[in-house]
BAZATI-421362 format. One line per field, with one value per residue (C-alpha): x, y, z; residue number from 1; residue in one letter. Coordinates in Angstrom, 2 decimals. Layout:
xx	(X, ...);
yy	(Y, ...);
zz	(Z, ...);
filo	(NUM, ...);
lokol	(A, ...);
//
This chain:
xx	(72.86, 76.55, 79.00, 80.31, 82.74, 84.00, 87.93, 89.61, 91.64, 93.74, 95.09, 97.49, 97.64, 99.33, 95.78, 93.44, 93.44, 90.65, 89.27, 87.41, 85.61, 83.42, 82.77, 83.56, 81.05, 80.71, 80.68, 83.97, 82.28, 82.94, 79.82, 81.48, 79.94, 81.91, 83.73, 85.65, 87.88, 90.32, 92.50, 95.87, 97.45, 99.50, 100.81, 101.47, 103.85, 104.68, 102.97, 105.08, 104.39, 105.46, 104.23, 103.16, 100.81, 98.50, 98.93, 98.14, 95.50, 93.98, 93.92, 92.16, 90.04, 89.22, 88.95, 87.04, 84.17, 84.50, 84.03, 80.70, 79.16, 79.61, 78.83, 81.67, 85.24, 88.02, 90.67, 93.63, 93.25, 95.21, 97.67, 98.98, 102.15, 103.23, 105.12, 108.31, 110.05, 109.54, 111.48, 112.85, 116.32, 117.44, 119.86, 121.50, 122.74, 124.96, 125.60, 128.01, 126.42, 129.11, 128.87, 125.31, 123.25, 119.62, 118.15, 115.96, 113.60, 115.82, 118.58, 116.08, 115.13, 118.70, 119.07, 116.23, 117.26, 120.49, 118.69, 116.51, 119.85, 121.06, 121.87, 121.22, 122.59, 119.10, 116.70, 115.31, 113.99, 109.72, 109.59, 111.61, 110.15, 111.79, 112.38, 114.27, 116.50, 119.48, 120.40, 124.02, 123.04, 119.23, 116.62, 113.82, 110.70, 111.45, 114.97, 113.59, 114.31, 116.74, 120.38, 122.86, 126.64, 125.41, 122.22, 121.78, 118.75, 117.37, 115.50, 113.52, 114.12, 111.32, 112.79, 111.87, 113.87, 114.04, 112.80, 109.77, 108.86, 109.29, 107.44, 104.64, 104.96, 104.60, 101.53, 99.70, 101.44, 100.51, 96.76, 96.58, 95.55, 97.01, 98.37, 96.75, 99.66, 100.73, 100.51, 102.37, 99.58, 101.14, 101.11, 97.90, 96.31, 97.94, 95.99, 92.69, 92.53, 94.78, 93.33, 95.71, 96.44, 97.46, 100.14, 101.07, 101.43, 103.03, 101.95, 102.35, 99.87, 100.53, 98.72, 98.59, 98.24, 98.58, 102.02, 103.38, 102.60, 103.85, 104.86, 104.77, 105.95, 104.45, 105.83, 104.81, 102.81, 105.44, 106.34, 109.37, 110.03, 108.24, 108.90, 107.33, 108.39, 107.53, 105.31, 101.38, 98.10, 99.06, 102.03, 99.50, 97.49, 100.80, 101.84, 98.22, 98.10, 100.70, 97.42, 97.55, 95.28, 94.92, 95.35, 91.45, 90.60, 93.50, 92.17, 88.69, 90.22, 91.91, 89.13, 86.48, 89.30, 92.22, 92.83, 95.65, 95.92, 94.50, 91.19, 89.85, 92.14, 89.89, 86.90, 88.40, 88.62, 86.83, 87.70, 88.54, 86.92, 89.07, 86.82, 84.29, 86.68, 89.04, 89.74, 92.09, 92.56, 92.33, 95.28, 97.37, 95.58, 96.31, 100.15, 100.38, 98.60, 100.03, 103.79, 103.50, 101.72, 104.33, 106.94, 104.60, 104.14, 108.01, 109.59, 106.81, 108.32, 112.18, 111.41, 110.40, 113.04, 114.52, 114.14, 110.41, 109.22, 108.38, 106.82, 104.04, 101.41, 98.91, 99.76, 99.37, 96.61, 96.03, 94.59, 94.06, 92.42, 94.72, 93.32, 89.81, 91.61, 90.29, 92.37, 94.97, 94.59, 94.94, 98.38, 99.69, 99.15, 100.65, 104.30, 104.54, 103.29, 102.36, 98.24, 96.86, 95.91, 93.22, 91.72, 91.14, 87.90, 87.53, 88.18, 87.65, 86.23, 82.75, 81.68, 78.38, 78.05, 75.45, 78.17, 78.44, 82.14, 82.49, 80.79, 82.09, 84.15, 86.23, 89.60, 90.54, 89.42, 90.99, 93.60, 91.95, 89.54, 92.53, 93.66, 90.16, 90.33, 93.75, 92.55, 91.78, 91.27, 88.45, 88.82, 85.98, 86.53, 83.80, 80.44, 80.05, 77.48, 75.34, 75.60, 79.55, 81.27, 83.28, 85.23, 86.22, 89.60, 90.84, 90.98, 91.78, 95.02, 97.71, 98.67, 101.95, 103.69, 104.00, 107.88, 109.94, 110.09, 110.78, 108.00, 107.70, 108.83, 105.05, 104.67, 107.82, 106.84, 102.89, 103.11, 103.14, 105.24, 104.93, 103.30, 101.62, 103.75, 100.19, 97.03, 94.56, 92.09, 94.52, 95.42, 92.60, 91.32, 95.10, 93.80, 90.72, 92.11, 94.78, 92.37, 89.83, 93.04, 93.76, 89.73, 89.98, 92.83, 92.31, 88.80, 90.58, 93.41, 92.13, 92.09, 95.37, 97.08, 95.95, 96.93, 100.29, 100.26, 99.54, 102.28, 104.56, 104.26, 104.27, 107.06, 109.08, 108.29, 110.09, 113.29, 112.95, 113.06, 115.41, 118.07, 117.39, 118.72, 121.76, 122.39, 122.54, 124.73, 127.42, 127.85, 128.04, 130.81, 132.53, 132.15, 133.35, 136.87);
yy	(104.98, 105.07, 102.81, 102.64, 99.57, 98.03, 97.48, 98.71, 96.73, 98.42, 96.35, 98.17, 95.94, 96.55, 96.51, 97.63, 99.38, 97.90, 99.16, 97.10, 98.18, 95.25, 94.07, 90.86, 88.66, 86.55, 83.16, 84.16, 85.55, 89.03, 91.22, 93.76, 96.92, 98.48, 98.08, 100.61, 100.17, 102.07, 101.59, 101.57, 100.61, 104.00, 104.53, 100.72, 98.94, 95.50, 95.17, 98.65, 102.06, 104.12, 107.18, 108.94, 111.45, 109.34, 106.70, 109.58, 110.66, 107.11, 106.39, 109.76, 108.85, 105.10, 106.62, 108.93, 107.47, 104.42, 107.23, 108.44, 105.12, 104.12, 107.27, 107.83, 108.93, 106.70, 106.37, 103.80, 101.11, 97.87, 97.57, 94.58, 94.54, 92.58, 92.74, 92.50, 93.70, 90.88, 87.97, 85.20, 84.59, 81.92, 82.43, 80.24, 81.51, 79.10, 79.30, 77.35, 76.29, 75.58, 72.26, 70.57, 73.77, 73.04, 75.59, 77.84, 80.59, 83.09, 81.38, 80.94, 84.43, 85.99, 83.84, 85.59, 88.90, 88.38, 87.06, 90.33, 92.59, 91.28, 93.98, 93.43, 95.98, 98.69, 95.90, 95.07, 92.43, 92.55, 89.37, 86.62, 82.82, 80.00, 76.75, 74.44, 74.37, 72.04, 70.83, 69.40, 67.10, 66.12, 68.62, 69.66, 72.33, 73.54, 73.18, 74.52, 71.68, 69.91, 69.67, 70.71, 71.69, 73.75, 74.94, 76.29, 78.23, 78.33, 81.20, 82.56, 86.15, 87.90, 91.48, 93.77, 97.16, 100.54, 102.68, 100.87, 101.05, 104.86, 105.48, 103.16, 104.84, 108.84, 108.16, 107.20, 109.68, 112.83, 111.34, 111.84, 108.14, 106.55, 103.22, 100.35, 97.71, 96.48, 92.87, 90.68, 89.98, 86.36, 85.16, 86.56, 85.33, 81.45, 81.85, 82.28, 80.09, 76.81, 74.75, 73.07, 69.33, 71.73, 73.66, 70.45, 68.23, 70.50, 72.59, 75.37, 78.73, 80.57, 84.25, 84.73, 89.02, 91.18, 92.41, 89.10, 85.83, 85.40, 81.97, 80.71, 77.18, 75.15, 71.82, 71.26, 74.25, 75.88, 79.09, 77.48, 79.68, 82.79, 84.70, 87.30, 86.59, 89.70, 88.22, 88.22, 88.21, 91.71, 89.90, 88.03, 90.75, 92.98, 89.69, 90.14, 93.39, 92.11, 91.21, 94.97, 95.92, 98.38, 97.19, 96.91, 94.81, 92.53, 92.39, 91.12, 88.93, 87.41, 87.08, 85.65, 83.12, 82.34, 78.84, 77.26, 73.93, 74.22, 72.80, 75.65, 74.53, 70.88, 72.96, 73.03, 76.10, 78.57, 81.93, 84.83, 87.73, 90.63, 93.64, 94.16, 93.81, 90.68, 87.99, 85.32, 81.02, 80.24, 77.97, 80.66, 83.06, 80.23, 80.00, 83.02, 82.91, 79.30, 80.58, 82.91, 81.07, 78.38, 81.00, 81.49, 78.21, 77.10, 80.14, 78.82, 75.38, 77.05, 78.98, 75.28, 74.79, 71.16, 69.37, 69.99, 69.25, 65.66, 66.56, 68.21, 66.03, 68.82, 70.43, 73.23, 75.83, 78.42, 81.93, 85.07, 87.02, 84.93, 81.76, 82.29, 81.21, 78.41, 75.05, 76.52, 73.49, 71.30, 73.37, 72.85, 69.29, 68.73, 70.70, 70.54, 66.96, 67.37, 65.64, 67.43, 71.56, 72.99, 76.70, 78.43, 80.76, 81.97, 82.58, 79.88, 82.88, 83.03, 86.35, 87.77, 90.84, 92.53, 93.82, 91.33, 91.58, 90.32, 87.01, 86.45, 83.89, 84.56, 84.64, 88.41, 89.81, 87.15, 88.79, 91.94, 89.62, 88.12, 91.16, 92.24, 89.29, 89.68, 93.28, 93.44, 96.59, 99.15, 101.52, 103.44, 107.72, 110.43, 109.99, 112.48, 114.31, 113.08, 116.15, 115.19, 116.40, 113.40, 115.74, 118.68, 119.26, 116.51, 118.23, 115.29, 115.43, 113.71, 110.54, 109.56, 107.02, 103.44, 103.52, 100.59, 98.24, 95.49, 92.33, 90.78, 87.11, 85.66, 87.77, 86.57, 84.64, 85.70, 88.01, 91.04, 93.85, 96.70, 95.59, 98.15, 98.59, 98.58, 98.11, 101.34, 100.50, 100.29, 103.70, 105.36, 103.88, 105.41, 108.67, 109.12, 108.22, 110.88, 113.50, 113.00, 113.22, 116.96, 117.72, 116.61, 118.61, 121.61, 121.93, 121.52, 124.42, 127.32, 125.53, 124.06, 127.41, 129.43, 126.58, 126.62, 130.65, 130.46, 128.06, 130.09, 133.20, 130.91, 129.29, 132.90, 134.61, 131.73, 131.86, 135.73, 135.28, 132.86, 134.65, 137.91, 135.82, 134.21, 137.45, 138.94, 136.40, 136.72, 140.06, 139.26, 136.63, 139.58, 142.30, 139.54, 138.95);
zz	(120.52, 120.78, 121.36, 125.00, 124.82, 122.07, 120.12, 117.28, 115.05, 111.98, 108.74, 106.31, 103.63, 100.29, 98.45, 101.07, 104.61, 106.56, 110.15, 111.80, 115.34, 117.36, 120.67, 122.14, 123.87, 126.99, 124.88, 123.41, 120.08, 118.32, 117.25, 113.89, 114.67, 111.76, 109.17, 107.15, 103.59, 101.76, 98.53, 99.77, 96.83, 96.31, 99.52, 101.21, 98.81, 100.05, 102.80, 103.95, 104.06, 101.19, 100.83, 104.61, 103.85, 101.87, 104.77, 107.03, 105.52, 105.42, 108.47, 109.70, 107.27, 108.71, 112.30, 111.26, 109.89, 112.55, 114.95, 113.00, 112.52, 116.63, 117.46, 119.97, 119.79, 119.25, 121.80, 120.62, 118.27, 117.73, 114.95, 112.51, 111.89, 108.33, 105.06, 103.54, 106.48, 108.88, 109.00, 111.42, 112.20, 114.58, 117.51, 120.13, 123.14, 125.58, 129.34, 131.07, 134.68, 137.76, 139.79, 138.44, 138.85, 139.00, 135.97, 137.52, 136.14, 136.59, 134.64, 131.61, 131.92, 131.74, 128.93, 127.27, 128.00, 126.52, 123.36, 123.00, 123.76, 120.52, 117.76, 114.34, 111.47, 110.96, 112.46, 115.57, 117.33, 117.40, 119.14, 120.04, 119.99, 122.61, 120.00, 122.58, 125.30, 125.31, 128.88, 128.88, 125.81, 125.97, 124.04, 126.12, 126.15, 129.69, 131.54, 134.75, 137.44, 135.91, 136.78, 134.41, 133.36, 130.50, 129.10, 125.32, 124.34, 120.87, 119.70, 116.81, 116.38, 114.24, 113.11, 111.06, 109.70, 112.17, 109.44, 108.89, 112.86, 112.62, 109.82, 111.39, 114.37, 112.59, 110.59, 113.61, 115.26, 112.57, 112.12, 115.67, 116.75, 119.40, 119.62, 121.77, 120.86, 117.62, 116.69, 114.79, 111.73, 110.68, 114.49, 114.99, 111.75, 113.09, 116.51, 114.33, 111.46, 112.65, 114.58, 117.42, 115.52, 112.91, 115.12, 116.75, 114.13, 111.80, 109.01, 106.43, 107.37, 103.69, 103.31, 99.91, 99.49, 96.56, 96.82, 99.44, 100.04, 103.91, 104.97, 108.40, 109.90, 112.84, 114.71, 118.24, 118.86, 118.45, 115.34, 113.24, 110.73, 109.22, 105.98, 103.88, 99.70, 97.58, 95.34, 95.55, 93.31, 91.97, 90.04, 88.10, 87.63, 86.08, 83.90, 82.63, 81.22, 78.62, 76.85, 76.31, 78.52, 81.74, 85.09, 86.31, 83.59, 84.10, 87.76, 86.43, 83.81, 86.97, 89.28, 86.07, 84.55, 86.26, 87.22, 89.39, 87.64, 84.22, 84.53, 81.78, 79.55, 79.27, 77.87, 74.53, 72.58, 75.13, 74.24, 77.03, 76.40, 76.90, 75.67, 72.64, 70.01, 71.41, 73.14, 73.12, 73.41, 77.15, 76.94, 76.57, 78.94, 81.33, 80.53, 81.97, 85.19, 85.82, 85.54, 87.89, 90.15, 89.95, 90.80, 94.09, 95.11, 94.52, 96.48, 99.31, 98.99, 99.55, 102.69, 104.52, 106.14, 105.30, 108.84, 109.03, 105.13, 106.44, 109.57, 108.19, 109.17, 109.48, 105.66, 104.28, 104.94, 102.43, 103.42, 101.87, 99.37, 96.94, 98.35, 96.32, 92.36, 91.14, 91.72, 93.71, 96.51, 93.30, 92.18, 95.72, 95.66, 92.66, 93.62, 96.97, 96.93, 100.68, 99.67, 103.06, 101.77, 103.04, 102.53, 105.59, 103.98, 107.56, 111.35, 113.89, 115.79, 116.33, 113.87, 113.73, 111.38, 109.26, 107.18, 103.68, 103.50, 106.94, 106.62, 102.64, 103.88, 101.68, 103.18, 102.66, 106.20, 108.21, 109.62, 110.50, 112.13, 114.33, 115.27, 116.74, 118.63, 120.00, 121.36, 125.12, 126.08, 125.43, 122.64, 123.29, 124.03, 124.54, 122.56, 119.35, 117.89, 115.56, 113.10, 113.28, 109.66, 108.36, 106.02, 108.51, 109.96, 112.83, 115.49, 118.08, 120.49, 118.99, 120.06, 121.45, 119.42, 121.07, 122.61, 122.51, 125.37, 126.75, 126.49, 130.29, 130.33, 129.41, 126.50, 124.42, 121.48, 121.56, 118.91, 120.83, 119.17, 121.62, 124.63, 126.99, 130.66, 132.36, 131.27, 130.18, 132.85, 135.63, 134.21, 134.17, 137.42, 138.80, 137.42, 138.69, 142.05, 141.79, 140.68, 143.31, 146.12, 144.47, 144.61, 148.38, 148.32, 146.76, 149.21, 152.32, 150.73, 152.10, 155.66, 155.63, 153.78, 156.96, 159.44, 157.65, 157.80, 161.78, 162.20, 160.47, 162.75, 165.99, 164.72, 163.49, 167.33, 168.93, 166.30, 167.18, 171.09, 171.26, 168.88, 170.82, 173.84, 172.17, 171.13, 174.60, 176.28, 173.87, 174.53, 177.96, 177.37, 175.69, 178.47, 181.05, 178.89);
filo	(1, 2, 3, 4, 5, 6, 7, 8, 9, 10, 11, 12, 13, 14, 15, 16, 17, 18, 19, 20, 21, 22, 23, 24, 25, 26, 27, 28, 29, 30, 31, 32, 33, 34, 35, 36, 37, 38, 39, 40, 41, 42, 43, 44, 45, 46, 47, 48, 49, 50, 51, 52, 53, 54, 55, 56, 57, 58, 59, 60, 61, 62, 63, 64, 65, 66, 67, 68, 69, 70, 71, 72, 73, 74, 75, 76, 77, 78, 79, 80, 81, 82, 83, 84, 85, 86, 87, 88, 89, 90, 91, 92, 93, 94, 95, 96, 97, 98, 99, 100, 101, 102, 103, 104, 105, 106, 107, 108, 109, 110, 111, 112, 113, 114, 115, 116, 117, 118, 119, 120, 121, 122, 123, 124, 125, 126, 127, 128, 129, 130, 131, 132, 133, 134, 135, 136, 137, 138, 139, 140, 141, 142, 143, 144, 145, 146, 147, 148, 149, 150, 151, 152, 153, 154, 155, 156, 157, 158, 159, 160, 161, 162, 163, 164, 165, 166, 167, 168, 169, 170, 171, 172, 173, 174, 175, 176, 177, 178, 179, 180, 181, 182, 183, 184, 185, 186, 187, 188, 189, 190, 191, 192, 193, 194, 195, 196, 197, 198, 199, 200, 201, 202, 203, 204, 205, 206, 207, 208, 209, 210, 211, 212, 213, 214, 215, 216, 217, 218, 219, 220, 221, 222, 223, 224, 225, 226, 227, 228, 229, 230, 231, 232, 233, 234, 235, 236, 237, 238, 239, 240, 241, 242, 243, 244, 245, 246, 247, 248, 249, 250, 251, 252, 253, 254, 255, 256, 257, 258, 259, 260, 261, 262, 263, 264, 265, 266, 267, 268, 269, 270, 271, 272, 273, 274, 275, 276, 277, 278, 279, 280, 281, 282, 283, 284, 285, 286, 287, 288, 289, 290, 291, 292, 293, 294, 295, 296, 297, 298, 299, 300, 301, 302, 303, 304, 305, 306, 307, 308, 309, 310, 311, 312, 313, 314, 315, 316, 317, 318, 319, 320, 321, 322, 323, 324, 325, 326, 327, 328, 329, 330, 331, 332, 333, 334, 335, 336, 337, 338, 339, 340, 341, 342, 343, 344, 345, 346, 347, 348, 349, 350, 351, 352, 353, 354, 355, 356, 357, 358, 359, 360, 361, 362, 363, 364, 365, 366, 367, 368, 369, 370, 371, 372, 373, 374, 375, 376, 377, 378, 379, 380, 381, 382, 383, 384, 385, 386, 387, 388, 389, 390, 391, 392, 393, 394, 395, 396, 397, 398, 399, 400, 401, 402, 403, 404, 405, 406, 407, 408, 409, 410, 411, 412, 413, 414, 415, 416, 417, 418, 419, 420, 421, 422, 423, 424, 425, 426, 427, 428, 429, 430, 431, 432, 433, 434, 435, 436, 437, 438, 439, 440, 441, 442, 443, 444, 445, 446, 447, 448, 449, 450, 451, 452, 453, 454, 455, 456, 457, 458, 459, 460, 461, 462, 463, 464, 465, 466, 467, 468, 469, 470, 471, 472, 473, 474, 475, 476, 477, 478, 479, 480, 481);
lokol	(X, X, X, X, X, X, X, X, X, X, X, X, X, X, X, X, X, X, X, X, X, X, X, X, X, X, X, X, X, X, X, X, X, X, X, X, X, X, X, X, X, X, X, X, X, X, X, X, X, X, X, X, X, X, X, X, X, X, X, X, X, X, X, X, X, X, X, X, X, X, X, X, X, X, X, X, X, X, X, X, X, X, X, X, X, X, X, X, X, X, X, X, X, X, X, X, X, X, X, X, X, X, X, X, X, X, X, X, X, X, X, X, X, X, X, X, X, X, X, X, X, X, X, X, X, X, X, X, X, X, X, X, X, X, X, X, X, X, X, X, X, X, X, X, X, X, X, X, X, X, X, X, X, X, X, X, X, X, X, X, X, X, X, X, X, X, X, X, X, X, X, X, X, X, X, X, X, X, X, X, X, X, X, X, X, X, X, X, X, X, X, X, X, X, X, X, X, X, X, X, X, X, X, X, X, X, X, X, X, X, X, X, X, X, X, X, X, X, X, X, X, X, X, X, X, X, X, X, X, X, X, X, X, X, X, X, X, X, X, X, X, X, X, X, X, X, X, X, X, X, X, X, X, X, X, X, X, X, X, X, X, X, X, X, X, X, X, X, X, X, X, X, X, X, X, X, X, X, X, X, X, X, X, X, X, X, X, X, X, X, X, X, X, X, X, X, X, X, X, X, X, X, X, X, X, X, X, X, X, X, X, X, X, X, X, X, X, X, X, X, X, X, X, X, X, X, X, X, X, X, X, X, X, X, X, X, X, X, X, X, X, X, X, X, X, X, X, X, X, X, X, X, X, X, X, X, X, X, X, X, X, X, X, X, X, X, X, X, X, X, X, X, X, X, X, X, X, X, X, X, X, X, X, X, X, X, X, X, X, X, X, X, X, X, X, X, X, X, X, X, X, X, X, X, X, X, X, X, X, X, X, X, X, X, X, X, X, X, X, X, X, X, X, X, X, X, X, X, X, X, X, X, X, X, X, X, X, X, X, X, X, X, X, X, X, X, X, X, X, X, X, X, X, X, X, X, X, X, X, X, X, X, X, X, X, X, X, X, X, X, X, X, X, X, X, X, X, X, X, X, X);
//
């Protein structure tokens, strides 16, 4: 039976691309109808895309075989939006009040418009986050009521680079899927795997990838800093294969041995196995996964910014496919010396799923999880045919690519890149209405053509009769002279 109402969330990750389609429940839970994977590892390079076709290609491909497992065409899906690009700036912006002004909404909002017409050299601005206003010289959440001679708004601008946004924007475009909205992946990922102490408290939400490790700071419920360091589990994997060997067995060396904090080493002389014919001391295969690990846990520590490294009473909260080495709480402990890290193995969502990747717990669909839940409206087009051809030509309409525009005022800092002007069912229910008014019409044409064709006659004999006239008593004007 197909699928009548459910959402669409995409991941392009530097490793994988994941699709994921489910429906969300009354109780709040999610039900994964489908689940879809690619290799994306020669096309999305640093959490960006790299190479268009192939990204083109892969998504037709995730689409279409989401399509062929619901049974039902695919209208829009939601999009994460991630990688090396992104980054947060801060950004204060003053306004001097006349006379004790009383700070109203409107003042706040101007100040936030000004704040999103800032230009930044080839970026933009995907979001922008309120930190604190300033009112005269006290610090508070909301200035709205109070009186004041100046007000100063801080911001956290998250931007990212123009030709990344276009190039997003083109491979959906060319596969011929439309765009729902696109989502900021960190701020979504937060929503779904912190739990509120955490955000309020203070803490460290670090996605450890393959290709980046993206770093995002909390205090007062409120985003502090985010940044995305080039570095990931594939960096381990590459210092690996100095052992001489090719990249997929570097990968399972990795996953069967690697340890964050040297607990191996205590075993003694254990041996790794590297094929039939080697192996070699696990002290020194551990060397080599702890240095760069090291490097990946100190450039964490650096992006902290200094004023909140001792107000992280909540810690640090690991995530990730990189999350799963051995000891890697233990390794965070012991350089960060922040004694709260926890691994977040999982949504705080309510999943159910017959799919074994899904419920792994494992860390690495966590963020395509938070984007499903982000996703509001239905994603759900015509039902297919069950004799559909996965591998034949798409022949869908293209999509239009999601424009730029402006978030309303309740949308800034949410994590909303591109939000939609009106939402899809309003849309369609505007639709419908407008083409039932030209069925009405186009019935009643025939009647109201001929009215209009009588009228026109009526109307043209009187024109006629009363010109004839005008014309006559002019001439007698002229005989009279």
């Amino acid at each position: 039976m197909a699928a009548k109402d459910f959402i669409v969330a995409i991941e392009l990750g530097s490793s994988k691309a994941v699709g994921v389609a489910g429906k969300k429940n009354l109780d709040g839970s999610i039900s994964v109808l489908a689940v879809v994977k690619e290799d994306s590892s020669s096309f999305i390079r640093k959490g960006c895309v790299y190479n268009i076709n192939q990204t083109v290609q892969c998504i037709s491909n995730i689409v279409k075989k989401l399509s062929t497992a619901l049974k039902s065409e695919i209208a829009q899906v939601y999009v994460g939006v991630g990688g090396q690009s992104i980054h947060g700036i801060k950004n204060v912006i003053v306004k001097d009040l006349p006379g004790d002004t009383v700070v109203s909404q409107d003042i706040v909002n101007e100040l936030m418009d000004f704040n999103r017409g800032m230009s930044y050299q080839d970026q933009e601005i995907l979001d922008a986050v309120p930190q604190e206003y300033k009112v005269d010289n006290q610090l508070q959440v909301s200035p709205v009521g109070i009186q004041c001679n100046k007000l100063e708004a801080h911001f956290l601008n998250i931007l990212w680079r123009k030709t990344f946004y276009r190039k997003l924007n083109n491979c959906f475009d060319e596969a011929g899927v439309q765009i729902a909205d696109m989502f900021l992946a960190p701020l979504a990922l937060a929503d779904n795997v912190l739990t509120d102490a955490e955000k309020r408290s203070g803490c460290v939400l670090v996605d450890l990838g393959a290709d980046t490790t993206t770093v995002s700071v909390y205090y007062k419920n409120i985003l502090r800093h985010l940044s995305v360091i080039p570095l990931g589990g594939s960096n381990i994997t590459r210092d690996i294969t100095s052992l001489q060997v090719d990249d997929a067995t570097a990968e399972r060396l990795k996953l069967d041995y690697a340890c964050a904090n040297g607990e191996n080493q205590e075993s003694g002389n254990q041996q790794v196995r590297i094929d039939a014919d080697r192996s070699i001391e696990m002290s020194k295969f551990a060397e080599i996964v702890e240095a760069r690990l090291l490097e990946i846990i100190e450039n964490v520590w650096e992006q902290v910014p200094p004023e909140y490294v001792d107000r992280l009473l909540g810690g640090i909260i690991l995530t990730g496919g990189g999350s799963n080495m051995k000891g890697i709480d233990k390794a965070f402990v012991s350089h960060t010396h922040i004694d709260k890290v926890r691994i977040a193995k999982y949504v705080r969502t309510t999943v159910t799923s017959g799919n074994a990747e899904v419920t792994a717990h494992n860390g690495m669909m966590n963020t395509v999880l938070s984007l499903l839940s982000k996703g509001e409206m239905n994603c759900a087009g015509e039902q297919v045919p069950d004799n559909v051809d996965l591998f034949t030509e798409n022949t869908r309409p293209v999509g239009k690519p999601v424009e730029q525009q402006q978030p309303q005022q309740g949308e800034m800092g949410q994590g909303v890149v591109q939000p939609v002007n009106k939402p899809l069912r309003d849309a369609e229910a505007e639709q419908r209405r407008k083409m039932a008014e030209k069925a009405a019409i186009k019935d009643a044409g025939t009647d109201v053509q001929e009215g209009e064709n009588d009228g026109n006659k009526e109307e043209g004999k009187v024109l006629k009769n009363v010109w004839s006239k005008t014309k006559t008593f002019i001439k007698s004007l002229v005989a009279d002279e």
